[in-house]
C-alpha positions in Angstrom: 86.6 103.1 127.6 85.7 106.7 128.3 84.0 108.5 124.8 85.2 111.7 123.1 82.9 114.0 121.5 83.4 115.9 118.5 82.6 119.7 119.3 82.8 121.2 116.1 83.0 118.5 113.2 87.1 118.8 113.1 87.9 118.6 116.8 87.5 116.1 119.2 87.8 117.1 122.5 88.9 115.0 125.9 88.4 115.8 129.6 90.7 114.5 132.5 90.0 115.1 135.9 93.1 113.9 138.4 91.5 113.9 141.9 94.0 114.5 144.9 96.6 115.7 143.1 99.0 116.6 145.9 98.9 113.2 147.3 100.6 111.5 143.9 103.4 110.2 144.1 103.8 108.5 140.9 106.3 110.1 138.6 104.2 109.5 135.4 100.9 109.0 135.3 98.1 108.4 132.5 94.8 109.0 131.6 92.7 106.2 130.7 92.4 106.2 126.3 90.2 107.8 124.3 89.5 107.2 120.4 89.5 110.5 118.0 89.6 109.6 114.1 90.2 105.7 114.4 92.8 105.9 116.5 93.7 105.3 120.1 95.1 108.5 122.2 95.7 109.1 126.0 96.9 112.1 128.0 100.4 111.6 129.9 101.7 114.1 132.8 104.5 114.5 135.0 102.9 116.0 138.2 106.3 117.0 139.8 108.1 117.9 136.4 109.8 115.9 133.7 113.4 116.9 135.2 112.5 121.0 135.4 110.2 122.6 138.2 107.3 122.6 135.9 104.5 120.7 134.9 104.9 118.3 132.1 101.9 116.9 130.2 102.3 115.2 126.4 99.5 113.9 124.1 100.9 109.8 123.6 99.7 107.6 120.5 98.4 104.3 123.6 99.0 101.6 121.0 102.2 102.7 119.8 103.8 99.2 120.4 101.1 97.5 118.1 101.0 99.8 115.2 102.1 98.6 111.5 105.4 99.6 110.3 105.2 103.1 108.2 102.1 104.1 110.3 101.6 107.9 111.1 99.5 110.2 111.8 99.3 114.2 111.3 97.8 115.3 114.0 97.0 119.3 115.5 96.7 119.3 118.8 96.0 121.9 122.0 96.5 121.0 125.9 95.3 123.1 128.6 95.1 123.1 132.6 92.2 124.8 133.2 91.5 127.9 135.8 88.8 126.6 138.2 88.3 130.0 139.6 88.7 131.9 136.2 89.0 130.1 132.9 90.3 133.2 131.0 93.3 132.5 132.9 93.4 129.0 131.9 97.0 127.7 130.5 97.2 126.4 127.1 99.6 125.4 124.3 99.3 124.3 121.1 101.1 122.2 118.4 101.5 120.2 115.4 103.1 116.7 115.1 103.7 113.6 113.0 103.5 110.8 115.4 104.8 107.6 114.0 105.8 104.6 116.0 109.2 105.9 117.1 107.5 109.6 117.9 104.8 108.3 119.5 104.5 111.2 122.3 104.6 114.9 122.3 103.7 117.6 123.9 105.5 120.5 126.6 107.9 119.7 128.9 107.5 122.9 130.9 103.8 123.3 130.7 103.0 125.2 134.0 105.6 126.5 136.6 104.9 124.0 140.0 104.9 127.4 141.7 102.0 129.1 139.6 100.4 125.9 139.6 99.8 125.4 144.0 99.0 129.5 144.0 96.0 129.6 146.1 94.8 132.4 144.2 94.6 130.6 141.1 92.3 127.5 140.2 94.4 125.1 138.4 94.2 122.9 141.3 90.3 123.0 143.1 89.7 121.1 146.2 92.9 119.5 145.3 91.6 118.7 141.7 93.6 119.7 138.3 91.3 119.5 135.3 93.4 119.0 131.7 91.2 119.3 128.5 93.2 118.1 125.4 91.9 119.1 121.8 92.6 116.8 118.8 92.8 117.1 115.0 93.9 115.5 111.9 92.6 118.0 109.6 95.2 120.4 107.8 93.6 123.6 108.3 96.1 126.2 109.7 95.1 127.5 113.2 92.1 125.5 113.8 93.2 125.2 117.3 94.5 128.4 119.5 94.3 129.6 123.0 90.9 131.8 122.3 88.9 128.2 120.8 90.1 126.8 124.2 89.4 129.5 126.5 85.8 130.5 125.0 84.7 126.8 124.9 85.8 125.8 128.4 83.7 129.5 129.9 80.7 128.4 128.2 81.1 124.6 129.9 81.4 126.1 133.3 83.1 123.2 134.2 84.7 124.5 137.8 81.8 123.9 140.1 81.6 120.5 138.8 85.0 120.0 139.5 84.5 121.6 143.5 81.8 119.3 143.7 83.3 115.6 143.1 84.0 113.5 145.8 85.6 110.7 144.2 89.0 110.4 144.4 90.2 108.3 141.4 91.5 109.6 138.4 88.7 109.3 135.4 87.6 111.4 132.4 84.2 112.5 132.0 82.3 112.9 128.6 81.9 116.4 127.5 78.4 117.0 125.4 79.2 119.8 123.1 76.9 121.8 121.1 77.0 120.7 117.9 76.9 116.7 116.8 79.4 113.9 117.3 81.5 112.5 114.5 81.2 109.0 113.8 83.8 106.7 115.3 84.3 103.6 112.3 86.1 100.8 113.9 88.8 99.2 111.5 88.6 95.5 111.5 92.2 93.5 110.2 92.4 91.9 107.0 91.4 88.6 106.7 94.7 86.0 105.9 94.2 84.7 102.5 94.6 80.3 102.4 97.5 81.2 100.4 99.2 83.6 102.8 98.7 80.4 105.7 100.3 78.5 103.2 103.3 80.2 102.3 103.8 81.0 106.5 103.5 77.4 107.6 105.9 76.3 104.7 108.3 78.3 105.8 108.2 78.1 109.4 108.7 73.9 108.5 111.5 74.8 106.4 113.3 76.7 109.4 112.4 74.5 112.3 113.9 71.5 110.1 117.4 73.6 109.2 117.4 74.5 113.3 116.6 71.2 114.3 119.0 69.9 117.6 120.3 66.3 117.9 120.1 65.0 121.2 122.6 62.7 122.6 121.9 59.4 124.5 122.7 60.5 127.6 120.0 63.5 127.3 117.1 61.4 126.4 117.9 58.9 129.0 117.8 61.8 131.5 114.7 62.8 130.2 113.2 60.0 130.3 114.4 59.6 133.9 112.9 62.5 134.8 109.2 62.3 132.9 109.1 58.7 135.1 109.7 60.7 138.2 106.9 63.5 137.6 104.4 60.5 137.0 105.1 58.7 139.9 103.8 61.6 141.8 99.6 62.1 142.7 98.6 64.8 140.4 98.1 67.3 142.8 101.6 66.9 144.1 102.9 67.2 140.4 101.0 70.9 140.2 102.0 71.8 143.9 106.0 70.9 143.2 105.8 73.9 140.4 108.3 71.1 138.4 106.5 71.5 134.9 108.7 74.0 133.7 112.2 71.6 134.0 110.1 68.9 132.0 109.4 71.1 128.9 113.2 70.3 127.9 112.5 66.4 128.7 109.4 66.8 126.4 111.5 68.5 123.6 114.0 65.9 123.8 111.9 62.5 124.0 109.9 64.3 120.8 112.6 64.3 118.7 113.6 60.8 119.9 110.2 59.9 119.4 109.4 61.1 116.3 112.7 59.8 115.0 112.5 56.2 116.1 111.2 53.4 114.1 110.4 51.3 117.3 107.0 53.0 118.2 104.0 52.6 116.4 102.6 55.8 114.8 100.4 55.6 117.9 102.9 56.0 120.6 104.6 58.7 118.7 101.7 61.0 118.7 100.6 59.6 122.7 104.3 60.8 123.6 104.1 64.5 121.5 101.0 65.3 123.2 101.9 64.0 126.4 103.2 67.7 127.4 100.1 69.7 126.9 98.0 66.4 128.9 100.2 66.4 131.4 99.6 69.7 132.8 96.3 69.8 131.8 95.6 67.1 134.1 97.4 68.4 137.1 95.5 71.8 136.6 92.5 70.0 136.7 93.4 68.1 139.6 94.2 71.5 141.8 91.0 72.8 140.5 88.9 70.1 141.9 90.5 70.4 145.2 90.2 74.0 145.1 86.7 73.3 144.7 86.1 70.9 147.4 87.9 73.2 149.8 85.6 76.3 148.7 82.8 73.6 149.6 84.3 73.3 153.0 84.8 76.8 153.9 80.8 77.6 153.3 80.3 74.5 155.1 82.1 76.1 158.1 80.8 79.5 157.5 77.4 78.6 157.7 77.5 76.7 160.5 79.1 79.5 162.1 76.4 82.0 161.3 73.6 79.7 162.7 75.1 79.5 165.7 76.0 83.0 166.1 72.2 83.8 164.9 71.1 81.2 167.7 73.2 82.8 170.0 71.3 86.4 168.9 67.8 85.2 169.7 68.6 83.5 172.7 70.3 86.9 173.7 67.2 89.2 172.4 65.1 86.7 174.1 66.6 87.9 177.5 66.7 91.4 177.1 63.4 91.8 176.0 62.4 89.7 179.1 64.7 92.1 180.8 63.0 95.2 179.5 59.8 94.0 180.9 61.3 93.7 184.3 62.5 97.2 184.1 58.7 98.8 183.0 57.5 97.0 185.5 59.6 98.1 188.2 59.0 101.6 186.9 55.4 101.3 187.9 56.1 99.7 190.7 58.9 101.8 192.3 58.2 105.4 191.8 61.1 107.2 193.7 63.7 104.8 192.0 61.8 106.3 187.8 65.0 108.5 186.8 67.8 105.8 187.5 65.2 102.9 185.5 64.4 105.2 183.2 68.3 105.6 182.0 69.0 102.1 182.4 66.0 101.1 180.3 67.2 104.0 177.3 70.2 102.0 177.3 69.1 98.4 177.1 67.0 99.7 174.3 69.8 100.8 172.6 71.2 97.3 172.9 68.3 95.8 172.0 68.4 98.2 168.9 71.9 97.0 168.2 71.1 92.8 168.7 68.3 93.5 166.1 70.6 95.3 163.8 73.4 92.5 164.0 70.8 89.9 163.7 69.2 91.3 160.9 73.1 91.6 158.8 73.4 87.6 160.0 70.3 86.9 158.7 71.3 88.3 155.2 74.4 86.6 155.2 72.7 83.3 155.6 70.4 83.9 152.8 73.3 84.5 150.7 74.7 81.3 151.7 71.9 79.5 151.1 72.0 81.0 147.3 75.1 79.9 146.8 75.3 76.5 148.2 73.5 74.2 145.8 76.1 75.4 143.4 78.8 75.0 145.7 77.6 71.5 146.6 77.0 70.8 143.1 81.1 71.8 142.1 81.9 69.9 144.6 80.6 66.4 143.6 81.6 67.4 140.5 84.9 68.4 141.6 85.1 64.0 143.6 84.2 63.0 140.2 87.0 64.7 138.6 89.6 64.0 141.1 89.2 59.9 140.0 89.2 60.8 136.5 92.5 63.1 136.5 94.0 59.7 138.9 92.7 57.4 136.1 94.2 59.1 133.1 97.5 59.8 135.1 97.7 55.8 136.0 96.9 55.1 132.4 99.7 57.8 130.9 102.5 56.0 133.9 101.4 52.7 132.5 102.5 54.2 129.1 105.4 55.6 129.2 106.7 52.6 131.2 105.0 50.4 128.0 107.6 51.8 125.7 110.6 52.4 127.7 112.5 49.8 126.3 111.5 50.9 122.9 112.9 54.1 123.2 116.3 53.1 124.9 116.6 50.9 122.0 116.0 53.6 119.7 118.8 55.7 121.6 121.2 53.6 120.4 121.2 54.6 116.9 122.2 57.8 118.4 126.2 57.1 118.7 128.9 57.8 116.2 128.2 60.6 113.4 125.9 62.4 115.1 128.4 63.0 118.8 131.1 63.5 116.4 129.1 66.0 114.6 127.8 67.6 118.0 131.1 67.7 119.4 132.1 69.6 116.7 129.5 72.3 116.6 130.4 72.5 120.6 133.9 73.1 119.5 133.0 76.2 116.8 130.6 77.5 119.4 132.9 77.7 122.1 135.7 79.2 119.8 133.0 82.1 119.1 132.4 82.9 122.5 136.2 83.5 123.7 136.9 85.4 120.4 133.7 87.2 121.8 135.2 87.6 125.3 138.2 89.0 124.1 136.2 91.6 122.1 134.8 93.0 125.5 137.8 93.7 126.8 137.8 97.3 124.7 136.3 99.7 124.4 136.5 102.0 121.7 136.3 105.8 122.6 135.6 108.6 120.1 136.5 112.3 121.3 135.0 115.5 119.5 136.0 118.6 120.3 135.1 121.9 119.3 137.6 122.0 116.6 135.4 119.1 115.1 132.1 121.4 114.9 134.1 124.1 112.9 135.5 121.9 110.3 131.9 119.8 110.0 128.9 122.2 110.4 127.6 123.9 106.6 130.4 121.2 105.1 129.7 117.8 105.8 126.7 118.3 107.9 124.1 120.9 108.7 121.8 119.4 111.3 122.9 118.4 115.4 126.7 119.2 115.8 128.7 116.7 114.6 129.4 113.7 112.8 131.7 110.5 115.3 132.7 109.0 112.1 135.0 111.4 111.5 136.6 111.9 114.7 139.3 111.0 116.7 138.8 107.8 118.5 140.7 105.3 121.0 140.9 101.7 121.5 141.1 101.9 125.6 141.1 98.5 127.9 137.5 98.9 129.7 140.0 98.2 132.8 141.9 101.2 132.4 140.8 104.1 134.9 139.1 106.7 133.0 141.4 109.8 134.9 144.5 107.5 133.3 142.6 107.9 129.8 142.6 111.8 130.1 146.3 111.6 130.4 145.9 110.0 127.0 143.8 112.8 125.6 145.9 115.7 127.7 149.4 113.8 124.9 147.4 113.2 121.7 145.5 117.1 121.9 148.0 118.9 124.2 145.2 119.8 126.9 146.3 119.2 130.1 144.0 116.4 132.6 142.9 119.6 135.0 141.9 121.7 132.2 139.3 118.7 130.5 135.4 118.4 131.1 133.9 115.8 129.6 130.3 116.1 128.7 127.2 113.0 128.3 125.5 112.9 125.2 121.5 112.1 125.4 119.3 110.7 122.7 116.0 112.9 123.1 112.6 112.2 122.0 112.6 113.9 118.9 115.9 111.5 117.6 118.2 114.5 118.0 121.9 114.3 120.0 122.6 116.8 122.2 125.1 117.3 125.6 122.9 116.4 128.3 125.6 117.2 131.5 129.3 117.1 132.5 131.1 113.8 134.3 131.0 113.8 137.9 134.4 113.1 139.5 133.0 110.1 140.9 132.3 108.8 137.6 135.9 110.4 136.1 136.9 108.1 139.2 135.6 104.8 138.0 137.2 102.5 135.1 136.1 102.9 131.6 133.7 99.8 131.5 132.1 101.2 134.1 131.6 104.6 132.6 130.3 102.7 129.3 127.3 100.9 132.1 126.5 105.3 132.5 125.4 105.4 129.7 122.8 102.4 129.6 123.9 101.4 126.3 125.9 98.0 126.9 124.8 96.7 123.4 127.2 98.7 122.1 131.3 98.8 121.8 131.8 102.5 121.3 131.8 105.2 124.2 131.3 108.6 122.2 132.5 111.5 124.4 132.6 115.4 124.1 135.8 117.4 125.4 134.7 121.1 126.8 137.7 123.2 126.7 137.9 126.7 127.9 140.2 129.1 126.3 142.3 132.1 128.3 143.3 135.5 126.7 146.2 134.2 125.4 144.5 131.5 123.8 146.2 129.0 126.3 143.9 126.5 128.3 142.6 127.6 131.6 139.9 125.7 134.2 136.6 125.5 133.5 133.8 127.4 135.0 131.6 126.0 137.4 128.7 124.7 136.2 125.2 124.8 138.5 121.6 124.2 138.2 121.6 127.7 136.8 123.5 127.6 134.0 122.8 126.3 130.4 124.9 124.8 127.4 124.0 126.7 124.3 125.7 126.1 121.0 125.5 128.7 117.9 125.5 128.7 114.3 125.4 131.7 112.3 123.2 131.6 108.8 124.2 134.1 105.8 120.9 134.1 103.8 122.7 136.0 101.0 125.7 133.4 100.7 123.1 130.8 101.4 126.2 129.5 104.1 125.7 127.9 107.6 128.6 127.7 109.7 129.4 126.7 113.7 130.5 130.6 115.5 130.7 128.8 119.4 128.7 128.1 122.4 128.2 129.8 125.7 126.9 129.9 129.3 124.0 131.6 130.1 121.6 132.0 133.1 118.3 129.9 133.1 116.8 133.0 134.6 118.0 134.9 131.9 117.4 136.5 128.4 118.5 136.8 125.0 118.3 140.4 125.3 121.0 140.5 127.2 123.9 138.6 125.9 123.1 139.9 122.1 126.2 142.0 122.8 128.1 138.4 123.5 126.5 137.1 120.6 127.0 139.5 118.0 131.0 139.1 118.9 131.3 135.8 118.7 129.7 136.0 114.9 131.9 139.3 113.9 129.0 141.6 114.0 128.8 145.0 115.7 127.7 144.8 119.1 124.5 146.9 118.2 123.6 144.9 115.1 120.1 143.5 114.9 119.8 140.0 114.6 116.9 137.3 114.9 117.6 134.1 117.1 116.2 130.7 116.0 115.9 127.5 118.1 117.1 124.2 116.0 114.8 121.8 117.4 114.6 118.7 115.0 115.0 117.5 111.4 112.8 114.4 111.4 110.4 113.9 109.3 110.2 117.6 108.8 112.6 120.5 110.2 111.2 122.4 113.2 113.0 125.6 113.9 111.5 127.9 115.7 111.7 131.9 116.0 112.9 132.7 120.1 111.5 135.6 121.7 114.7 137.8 122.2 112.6 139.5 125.7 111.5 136.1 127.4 113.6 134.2 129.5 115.9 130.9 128.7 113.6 128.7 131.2 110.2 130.2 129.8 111.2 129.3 126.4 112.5 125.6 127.5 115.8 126.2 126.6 118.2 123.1 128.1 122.1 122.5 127.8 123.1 121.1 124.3 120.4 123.1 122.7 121.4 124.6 119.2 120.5 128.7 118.5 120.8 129.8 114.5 121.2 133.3 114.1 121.0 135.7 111.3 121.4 139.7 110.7 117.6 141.5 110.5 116.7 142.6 107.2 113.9 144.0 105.7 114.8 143.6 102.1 116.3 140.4 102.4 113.1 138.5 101.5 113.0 139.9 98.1 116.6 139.2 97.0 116.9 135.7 98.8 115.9 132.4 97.9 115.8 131.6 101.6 115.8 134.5 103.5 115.8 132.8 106.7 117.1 129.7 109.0 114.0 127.5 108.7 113.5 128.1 105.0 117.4 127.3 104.8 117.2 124.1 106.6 113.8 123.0 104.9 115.9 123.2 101.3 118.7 121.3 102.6 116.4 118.7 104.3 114.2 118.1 100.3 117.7 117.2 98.6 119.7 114.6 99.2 123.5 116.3 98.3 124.7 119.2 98.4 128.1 120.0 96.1 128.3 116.5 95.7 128.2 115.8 99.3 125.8 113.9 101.6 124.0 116.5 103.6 122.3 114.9 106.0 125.8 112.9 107.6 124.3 113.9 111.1 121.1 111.9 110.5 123.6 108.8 110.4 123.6 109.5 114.2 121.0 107.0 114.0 123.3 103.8 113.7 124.5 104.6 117.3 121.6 105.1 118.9 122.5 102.9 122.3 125.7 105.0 122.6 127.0 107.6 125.3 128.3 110.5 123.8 130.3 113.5 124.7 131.2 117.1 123.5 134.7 118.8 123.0 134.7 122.2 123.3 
């Protein structure tokens, strides 16, 4: 495992260098872990984007799937792609985060434009190398990572020439050694288990396997007796070659509970038979590994033999040409008008002579390491014969066996009849009257429609956080064969919105456990039935199909066609936040251009909340609630795609004030959201109804506008 180093006392610092980076083709690929503060950390990137035309690169806990429950882990944190050419030009951003084991990853999904990234006049990719550098710390101090640490650290490494210089071309961090000295790395052993603890497990597990316990018919054990006769009358090897050991652990299972339940056998026999299983294909593994064994003895056998000859066959050749290159020097004395043409023919049968000596010499080699290895070949393989007869003995001897107490056991099968089938046949009976009233239940699904209506009447009232709460929405028990365009004709009588004037938006569950509308329904899929459209969503576990309705509104307030939607438009929803009322309420969403910036639609914006179309307002992005609320101030002059801004994403606005620090108790959105977040209810209401989201996780949802 590749080492961090501590480069201050607080940070720990990590270097990845991703040789021949244009030729990935991986969508996701990982560094190899590294341990800073006891726990175990790796570096994640998305070389062609994480669905945007940038570079994506997040910090992941790597043993996320083996943490205790309740773990986390506060945790500053600063990523950079590095400028090979200039590092004062490097890339970096920096965050906080609480990973847990449900936010076990975060970092930037648009890191780096793939553009600025493959500029030749830049040095984020050298030689066709990309150098990341991640800085990690659990201590609390504010700011102890920022862009200038990273910058000034990396110019004083010099780390490009290095870089230029690599020839490798795997992907492998390199230890950093920084100035001052390394923290200590304590390894956490687990606890011990107390006897008491085994105890009260085992006891337990004995009183569930007993409560679960199967009764097996007559016929079954005589099957499976049938069958375990069968498997021993094969050779071992032929057992472990069929690949039949797997059918036989339900014939094991079966004659165990006969077994163990019979009064015919001897205590003996009853523990022969239960581990019978594990002997079985012990004994056929050890069977295929002895002839594995003598075959390997073979196959040097017929190697070396080989390489003698072809050795023998060298010398015998050598022998000739050298005889061959004394006929040409003496024909060179001999024949001086004929020394240029001997002379070139004797250069060249040098130069074969060369090459006989060189391919001899590599035979030679290989033969030595032949003979090093084949007094332990030859001694696997006579102890590989020896094992063959024992495996043949012990398989006669188990044969003998089981055909020993056959009759015992068919005997013991007949004490298997009357209450027993009856009760079995009963149990059959409930179970297969669960699984058509199961059936049946699949044949709906239940559809619940929110439309913008919805966010009016719920957002600052029943909820404050994400957009709405399902529960209280309209919903439809649909058959999952009905056509989904025949289920809009349903929507069009029960809201009054005609089929050509409905788009219905996908709702996706992001990383941070928030729900927002991730993209409109293709006609293809408006085409399929609605089972089909639930199998969209990925979330067949689950019987309810949430949808979202975006409807678009003429001058007269009648319903007109939507607007096109492309690649370069965004979703954005708005609430508006009165820090003197202490009131959040839904004002409406709106298109905008990715390209865009806030700057200019605050004309748009400041109509939609009532405000003058010159009033100055500040713009906040409602990012998450959970564990903690993030909401972060937007920069009104820097575009929607610089900022990461993606359909479904929620903007919280509020007038500018200077005064309205001193006369408020929250004078702004995140100081707002922070209150409601620390107390349960609000008015006597639950104000956290959105974080009930959580129930339907595995379901599709979509917006009404």
């Amino acid at each position: 495992m590749p080492k961090s180093v501590d480069t201050s006392g607080k940070l720990w610092k990590f270097k990845w260098i991703i040789k021949n980076f244009s030729s990935i083709t991986d969508k996701t690929i990982y560094s190899e872990t590294f341990i800073a503060e006891g726990n175990k950390w790796r570096i994640s990137m998305y070389p062609k984007g994480n669905r945007v035309d940038h570079l994506s690169i997040y910090l992941d806990v790597a043993d996320s799937a083996t943490l205790p429950s309740g773990w986390s882990r506060y945790v500053q944190f600063g990523l950079a792609v590095i400028d090979q050419i200039d590092t004062k030009t490097s890339i970096t951003k920096v965050a906080t985060h609480v990973f847990n084991a449900e936010e076990c990853d975060w970092g930037f999904t648009s890191f780096l434009s793939l553009t600025e990234l493959h500029n030749p006049r830049r040095g984020y990719l050298s030689n066709d190398s990309c150098l990341v550098v991640a800085y990690v710390s659990t201590n609390t101090t504010t700011g102890l990572i920022s862009h200038e640490l990273i910058v000034s650290h990396e110019s004083i490494v010099e780390t490009g020439s290095a870089i230029c210089n690599q020839k490798t071309t795997i992907t492998r961090p390199l230890e950093i050694t920084a100035s001052s000295p390394s923290c200590q790395i304590v390894a956490i052993e687990p606890e011990e288990p107390t006897k008491e603890d085994m105890n009260t497990f085992f006891t337990s597990l004995e009183s569930e396997l007993l409560s679960s316990s199967t009764v097996f018919s007559q016929e079954e054990a005589e099957e499976a007796l049938t069958k375990l006769e069968a498997a021993l009358n094969m050779t071992p090897i032929n057992f472990h070659n069929s690949g039949k050991f797997s059918p036989l652990k339900q014939a094991f299972k079966i004659l165990a509970r006969v077994g163990c339940s019979c009064t015919n056998l001897t205590i003996e026999q009853k523990n022969e038979l239960l581990a019978m299983e594990e002997s079985l294909k012990q004994l056929a593994d050890r069977a295929a590994k002895a002839v594995e064994d003598k075959n390997r003895l073979t196959a040097k056998e017929s190697m070396k033999k080989t390489v003698t000859y072809n050795l023998e066959c060298s010398l015998n050749k050598y022998k000739e040409v050298e005889s061959e290159v004394k006929q040409m020097e003496q024909k060179l004395t001999a024949l001086r008008e004929q020394v240029e043409e001997a002379k070139r023919k004797r250069e060249s049968v040098l130069t074969e002579q060369k090459g006989i000596f060189r391919s001899s010499k590599k035979m030679k080699m290989e033969l030595e390491a032949l003979e090093k290895e084949w007094a332990e070949c030859e001694a696997k393989g006579k102890v590989a014969e020896y094992e063959e007869k024992t495996v043949e003995a012990e398989w006669g001897r188990m044969k003998h066996f089981i055909s020993s107490i056959k009759e015992d056991i068919k005997r013991a099968l007949e004490k298997y009849g009357g209450e027993e089938e009856i009760r079995l046949k009963k149990k059959q009976e409930e179970m297969e009257q669960k699984r058509k009233e199961k059936a049946e239940a699949r044949l709906y699904t239940v559809i619940k429609v929110a439309r913008n209506e919805d966010l009016v009447e719920q957002i600052g009232k029943d909820i404050y956080f994400d957009l709405v709460d399902h529960e209280k929405v309209r919903s439809f028990r649909i058959h999952k064969q009905m056509p989904f365009n025949v289920f809009k004709e349903e929507v069009a009588k029960e809201f009054g919105i005609p089929v050509q004037y409905q788009r219905f938006w996908l709702w996706a569950k992001r990383q941070n456990h928030t729900y927002r509308p991730n993209r409109p329904l293709t006609h293809q899929e408006e085409a399929q039935s609605v089972g089909q459209l639930r199998e969209v969503s990925k979330k067949a576990n689950n019987a309810e199909l949430k949808l979202f309705l975006e409807v678009e509104l003429g001058p007269h307030l009648q319903p007109v066609a939507p607007p096109k939607k492309t690649n370069q438009d965004i979703l954005l929803f708005f609430k508006l936040y009165d820090p003197y009322k202490e009131e959040l309420r839904y004002i409406g969403r709106m298109f905008v251009k990715v390209d865009g910036k806030p700057v200019d639609i605050l004309a748009r914006i400041n109509k939609m909340a009532g405000f003058d179309p010159d009033e100055d307002i500040e713009l906040y992005e409602e990012i998450k609630f959970e564990p903690n609320v993030m909401c972060e101030h937007i920069d009104k002059t820097i575009i929607f795609r610089t900022s990461e801004l993606e359909d479904g994403d929620i903007i919280c606005l509020q007038k500018f004030s200077q005064v309205v620090n001193e006369q408020c108790r929250y004078p702004d959105v995140p100081s707002f959201l922070s209150y409601v977040l620390n107390h349960q209810e609000l008015d006597g209401r639950p104000i956290r109804a959105s974080v009930a989201e959580t129930s339907a996780l595995s379901a599709t949802v979509v917006y009404i506008h």
